[in-house]
N, C-alpha and C positions, 0 to 999 in steps of 0.2 A: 248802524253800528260804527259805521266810520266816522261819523258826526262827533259821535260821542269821546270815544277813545282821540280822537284827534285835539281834545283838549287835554288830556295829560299830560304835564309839559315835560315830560321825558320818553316824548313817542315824537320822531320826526318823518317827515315824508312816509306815512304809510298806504299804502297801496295794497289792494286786495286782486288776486288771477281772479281769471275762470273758473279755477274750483273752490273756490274762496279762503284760499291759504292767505294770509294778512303778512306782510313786510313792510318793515319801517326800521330806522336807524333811533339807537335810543342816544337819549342825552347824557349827560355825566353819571348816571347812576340808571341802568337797566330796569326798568318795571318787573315784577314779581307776577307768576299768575294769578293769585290773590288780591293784588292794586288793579291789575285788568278787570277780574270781574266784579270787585267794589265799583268800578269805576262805572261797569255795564249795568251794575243794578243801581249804579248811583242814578244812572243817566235813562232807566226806563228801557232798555233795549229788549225785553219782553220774557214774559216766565221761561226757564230753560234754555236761554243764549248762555252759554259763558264758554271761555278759554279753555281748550281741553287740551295744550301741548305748545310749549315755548323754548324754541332753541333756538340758537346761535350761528346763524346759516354762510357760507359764502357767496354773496351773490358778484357777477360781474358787472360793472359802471357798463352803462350804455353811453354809447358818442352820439347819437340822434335821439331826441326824446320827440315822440307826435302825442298829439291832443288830439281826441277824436269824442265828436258832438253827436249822441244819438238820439232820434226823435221817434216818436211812437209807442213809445213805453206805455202799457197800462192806460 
């Protein structure tokens, strides 16, 4: 899903938690939930994926960003 959506060029840095809540900064003009899920049925993300809830959140900048490489998946 993240593959996907990270081609719309008004989605920057987006980043999915734990609970798969999705954050990203948008570009000059906001995506709609409607462009999100054209975009997920553009891109195959499979029957019954789509956006169900888009708001406008405050997050805080972090001063340390870590990269972390997991192995064994699947």
């Amino acid at each position: 899903m993240r593959d996907i959506l990270e081609k719309e060029k008004n989605i920057k840095n987006l980043i999915f938690d734990t609970t798969g809540n999705g954050y990203f900064e948008a570009g000059k003009k906001p995506p709609t939930i409607d462009e999100l899920n054209a975009a997920l049925e553009k891109g195959r993300a499979g029957k019954g994926v789509k956006i169900s809830q888009l708001a406008e959140v405050d997050v805080q900048k972090a001063e340390v960003v870590y990269e972390v490489a997991v192995s064994g998946l699947g």
